[in-house]
Backbone bond lengths (Angstrom), bond angles and torsions (degrees), N, CA, C in turn:
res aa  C-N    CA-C-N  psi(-1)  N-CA   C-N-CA  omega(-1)  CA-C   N-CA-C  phi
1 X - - - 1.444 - - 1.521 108.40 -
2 X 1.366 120.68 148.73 1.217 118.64 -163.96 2.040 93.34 -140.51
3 X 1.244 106.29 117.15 1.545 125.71 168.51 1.408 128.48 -86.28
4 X 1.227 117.40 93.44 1.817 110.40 173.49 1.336 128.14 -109.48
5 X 1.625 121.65 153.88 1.566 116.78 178.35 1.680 97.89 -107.20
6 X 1.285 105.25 101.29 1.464 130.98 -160.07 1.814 89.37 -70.55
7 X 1.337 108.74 148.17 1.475 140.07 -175.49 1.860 99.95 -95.19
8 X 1.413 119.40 90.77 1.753 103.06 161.60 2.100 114.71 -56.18
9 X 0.916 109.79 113.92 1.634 127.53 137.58 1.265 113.41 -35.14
10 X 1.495 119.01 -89.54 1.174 118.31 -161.13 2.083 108.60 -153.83
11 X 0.913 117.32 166.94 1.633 98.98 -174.45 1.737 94.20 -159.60
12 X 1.242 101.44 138.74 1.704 107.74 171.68 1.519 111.58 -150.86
13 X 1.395 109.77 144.88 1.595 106.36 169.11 1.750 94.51 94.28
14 X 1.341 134.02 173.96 1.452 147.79 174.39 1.622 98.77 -4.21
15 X 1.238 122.48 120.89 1.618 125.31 177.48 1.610 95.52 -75.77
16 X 1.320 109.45 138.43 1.318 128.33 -172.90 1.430 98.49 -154.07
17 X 1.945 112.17 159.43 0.942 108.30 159.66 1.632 94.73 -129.48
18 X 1.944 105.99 -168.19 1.466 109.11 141.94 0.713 95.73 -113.06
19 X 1.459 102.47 -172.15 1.202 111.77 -168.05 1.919 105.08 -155.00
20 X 1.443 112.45 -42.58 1.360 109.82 172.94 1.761 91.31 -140.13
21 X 1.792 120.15 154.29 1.163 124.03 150.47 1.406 118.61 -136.39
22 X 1.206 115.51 142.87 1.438 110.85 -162.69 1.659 87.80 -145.12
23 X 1.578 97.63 148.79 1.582 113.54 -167.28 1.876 89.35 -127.87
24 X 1.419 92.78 147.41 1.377 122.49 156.69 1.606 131.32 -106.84
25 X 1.079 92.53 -171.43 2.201 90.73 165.10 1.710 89.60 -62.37
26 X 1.156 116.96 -76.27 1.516 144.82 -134.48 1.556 114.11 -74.32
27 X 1.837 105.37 -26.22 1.645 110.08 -124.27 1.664 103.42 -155.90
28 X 1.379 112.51 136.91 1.543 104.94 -175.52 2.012 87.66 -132.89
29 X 1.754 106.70 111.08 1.149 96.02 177.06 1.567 99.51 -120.62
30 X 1.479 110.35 149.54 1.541 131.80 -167.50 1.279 103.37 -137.67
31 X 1.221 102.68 118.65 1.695 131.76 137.61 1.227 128.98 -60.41
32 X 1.425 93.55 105.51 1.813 110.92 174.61 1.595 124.20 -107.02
33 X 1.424 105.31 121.57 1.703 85.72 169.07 1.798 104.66 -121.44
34 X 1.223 92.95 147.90 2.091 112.12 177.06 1.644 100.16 -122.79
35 X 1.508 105.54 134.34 1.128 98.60 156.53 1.576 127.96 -101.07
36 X 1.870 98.76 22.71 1.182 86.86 -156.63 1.381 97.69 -114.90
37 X 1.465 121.13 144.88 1.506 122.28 -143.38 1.167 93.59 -120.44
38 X 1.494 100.43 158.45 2.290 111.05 169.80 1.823 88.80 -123.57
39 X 1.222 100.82 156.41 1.635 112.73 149.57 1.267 116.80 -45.90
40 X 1.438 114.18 136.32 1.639 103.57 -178.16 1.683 109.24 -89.79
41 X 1.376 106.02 -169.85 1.599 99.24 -171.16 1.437 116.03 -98.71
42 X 1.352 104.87 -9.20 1.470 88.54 -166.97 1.466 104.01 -126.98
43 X 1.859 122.68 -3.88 1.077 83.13 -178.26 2.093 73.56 -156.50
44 X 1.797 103.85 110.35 1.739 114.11 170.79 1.360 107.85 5.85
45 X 1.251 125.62 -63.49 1.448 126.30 -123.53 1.446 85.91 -99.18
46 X 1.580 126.42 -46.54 1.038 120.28 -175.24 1.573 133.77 -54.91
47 X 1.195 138.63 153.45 1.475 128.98 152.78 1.332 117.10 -134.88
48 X 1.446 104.79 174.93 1.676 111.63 178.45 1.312 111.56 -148.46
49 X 1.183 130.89 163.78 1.426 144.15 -158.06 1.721 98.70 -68.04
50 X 1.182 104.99 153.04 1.910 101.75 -163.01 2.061 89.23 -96.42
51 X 1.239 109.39 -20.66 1.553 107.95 -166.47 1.710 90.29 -71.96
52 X 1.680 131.96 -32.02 1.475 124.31 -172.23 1.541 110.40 -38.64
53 X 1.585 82.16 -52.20 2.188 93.07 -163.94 1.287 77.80 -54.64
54 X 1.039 171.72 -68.66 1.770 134.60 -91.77 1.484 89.61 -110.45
55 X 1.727 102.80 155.74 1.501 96.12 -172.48 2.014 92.63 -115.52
56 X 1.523 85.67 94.52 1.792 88.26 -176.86 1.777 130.09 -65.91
57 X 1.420 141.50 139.83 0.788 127.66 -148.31 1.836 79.12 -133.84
58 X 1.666 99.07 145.13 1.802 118.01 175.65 1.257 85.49 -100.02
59 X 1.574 96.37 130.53 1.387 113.39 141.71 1.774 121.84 -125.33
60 X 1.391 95.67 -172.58 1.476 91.69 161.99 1.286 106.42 -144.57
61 X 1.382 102.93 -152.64 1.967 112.35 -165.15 1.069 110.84 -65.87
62 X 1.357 114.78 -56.26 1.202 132.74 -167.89 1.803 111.93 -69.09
63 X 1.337 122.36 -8.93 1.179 135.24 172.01 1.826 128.17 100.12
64 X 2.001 87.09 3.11 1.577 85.17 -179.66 1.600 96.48 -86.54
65 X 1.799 95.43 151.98 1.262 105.99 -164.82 1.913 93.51 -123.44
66 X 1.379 114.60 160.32 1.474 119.54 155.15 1.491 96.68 -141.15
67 X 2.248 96.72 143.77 1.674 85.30 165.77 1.620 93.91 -98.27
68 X 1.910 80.59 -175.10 1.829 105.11 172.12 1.374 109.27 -26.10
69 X 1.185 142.34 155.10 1.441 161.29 112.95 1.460 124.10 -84.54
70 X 1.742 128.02 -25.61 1.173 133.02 141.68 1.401 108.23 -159.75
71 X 1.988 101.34 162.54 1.157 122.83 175.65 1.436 106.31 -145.81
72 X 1.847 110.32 138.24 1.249 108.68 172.05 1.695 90.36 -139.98
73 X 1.363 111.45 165.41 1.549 132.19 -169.15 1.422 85.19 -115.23
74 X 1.624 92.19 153.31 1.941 109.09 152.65 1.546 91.65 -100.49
75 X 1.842 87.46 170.20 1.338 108.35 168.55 1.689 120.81 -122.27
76 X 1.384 128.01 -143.77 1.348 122.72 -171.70 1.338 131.71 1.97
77 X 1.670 103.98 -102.21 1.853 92.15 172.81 1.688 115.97 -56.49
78 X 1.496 108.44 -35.76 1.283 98.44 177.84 1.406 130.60 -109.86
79 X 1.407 101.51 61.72 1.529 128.30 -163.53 1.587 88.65 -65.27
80 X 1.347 142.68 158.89 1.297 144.54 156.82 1.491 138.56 103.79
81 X 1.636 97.38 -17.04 1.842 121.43 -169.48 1.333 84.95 -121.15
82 X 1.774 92.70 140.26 1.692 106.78 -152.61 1.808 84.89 -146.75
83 X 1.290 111.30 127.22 1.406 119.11 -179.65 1.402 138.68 -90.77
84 X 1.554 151.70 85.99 1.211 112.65 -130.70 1.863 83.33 -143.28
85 X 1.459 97.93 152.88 1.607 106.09 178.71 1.542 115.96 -136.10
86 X 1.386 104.98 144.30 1.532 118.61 -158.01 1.695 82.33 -119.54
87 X 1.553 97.61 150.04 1.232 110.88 151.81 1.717 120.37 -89.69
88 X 1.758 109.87 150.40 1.447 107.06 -171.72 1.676 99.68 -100.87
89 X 1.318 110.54 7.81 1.885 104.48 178.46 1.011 117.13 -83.05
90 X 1.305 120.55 18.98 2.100 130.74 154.99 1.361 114.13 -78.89
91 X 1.836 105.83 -19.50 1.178 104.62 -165.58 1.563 138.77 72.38
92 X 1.564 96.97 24.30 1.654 113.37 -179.38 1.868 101.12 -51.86
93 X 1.357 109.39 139.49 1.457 117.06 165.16 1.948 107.01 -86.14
94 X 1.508 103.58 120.25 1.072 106.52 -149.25 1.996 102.93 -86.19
95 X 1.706 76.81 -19.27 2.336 92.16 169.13 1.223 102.23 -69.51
96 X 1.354 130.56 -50.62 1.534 99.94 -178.46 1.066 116.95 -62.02
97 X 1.832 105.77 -175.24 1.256 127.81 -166.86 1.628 99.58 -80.60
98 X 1.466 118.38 143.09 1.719 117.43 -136.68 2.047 79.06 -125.03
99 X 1.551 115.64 127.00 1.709 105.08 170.77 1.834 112.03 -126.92
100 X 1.333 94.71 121.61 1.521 89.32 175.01 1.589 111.98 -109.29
101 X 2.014 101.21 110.22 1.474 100.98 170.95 1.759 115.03 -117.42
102 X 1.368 80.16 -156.99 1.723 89.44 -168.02 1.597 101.98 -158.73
103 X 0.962 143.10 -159.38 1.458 148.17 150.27 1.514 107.28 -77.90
104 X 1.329 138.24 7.68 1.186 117.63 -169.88 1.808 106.01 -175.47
105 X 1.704 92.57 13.82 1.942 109.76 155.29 1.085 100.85 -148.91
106 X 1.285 122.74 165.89 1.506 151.22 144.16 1.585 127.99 -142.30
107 X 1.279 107.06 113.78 1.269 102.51 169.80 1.470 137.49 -147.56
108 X 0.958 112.57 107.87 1.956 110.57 -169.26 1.218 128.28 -88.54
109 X 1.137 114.33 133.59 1.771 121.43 -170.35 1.595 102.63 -135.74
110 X 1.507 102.28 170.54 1.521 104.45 177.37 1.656 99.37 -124.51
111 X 1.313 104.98 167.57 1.604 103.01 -179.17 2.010 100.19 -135.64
């Protein structure tokens, strides 16, 4: 397993960061934190990180892309860091510059 503190490029749309990425044989999972919150769904008072809803997609330079395969949120103290894992059997090049969007983020970092 291999752990990096990924470099942002450039970022537009929902402020996001990373924060950790770590690779497997199989699997590219990233740590995200947003501080920027929506109303939650089921109950007023609650909220959750606005980057969860979005269904983010890895790409790379060269243009191969993979989407999500999973995402889970923290809660209380760690209200805001949102977990999400790509598969690597697209064959993303993991040296290039790495972009996770959506209709409503983008943001590229290197690791």
């Amino acid at each position: 397993m291999f752990a990096s503190m990924p470099k942002v490029v450039s970022q537009s749309g929902i402020h996001f960061t990373v924060q950790t990425v770590e690779t497997t044989d199989e699997h590219v999972l990233i740590r995200v934190r947003s501080a920027e919150m929506r109303p939650g769904r089921h109950h007023t008072s609650a909220v959750f990180p606005a980057i969860a809803d979005e269904p983010l997609t890895l790409s790379d330079a060269h243009g191969t892309s993979t989407p999500m395969i999973q995402s889970s949120s923290a809660s209380g103290l760690f209200l805001g860091i949102v977990d999400v894992a790509y598969s690597l059997s697209q064959g993303l090049d993991l040296s290039s510059p790495l972009t996770l969007s959506s209709a409503n983020a983008r943001l590229t970092f290197r690791i």
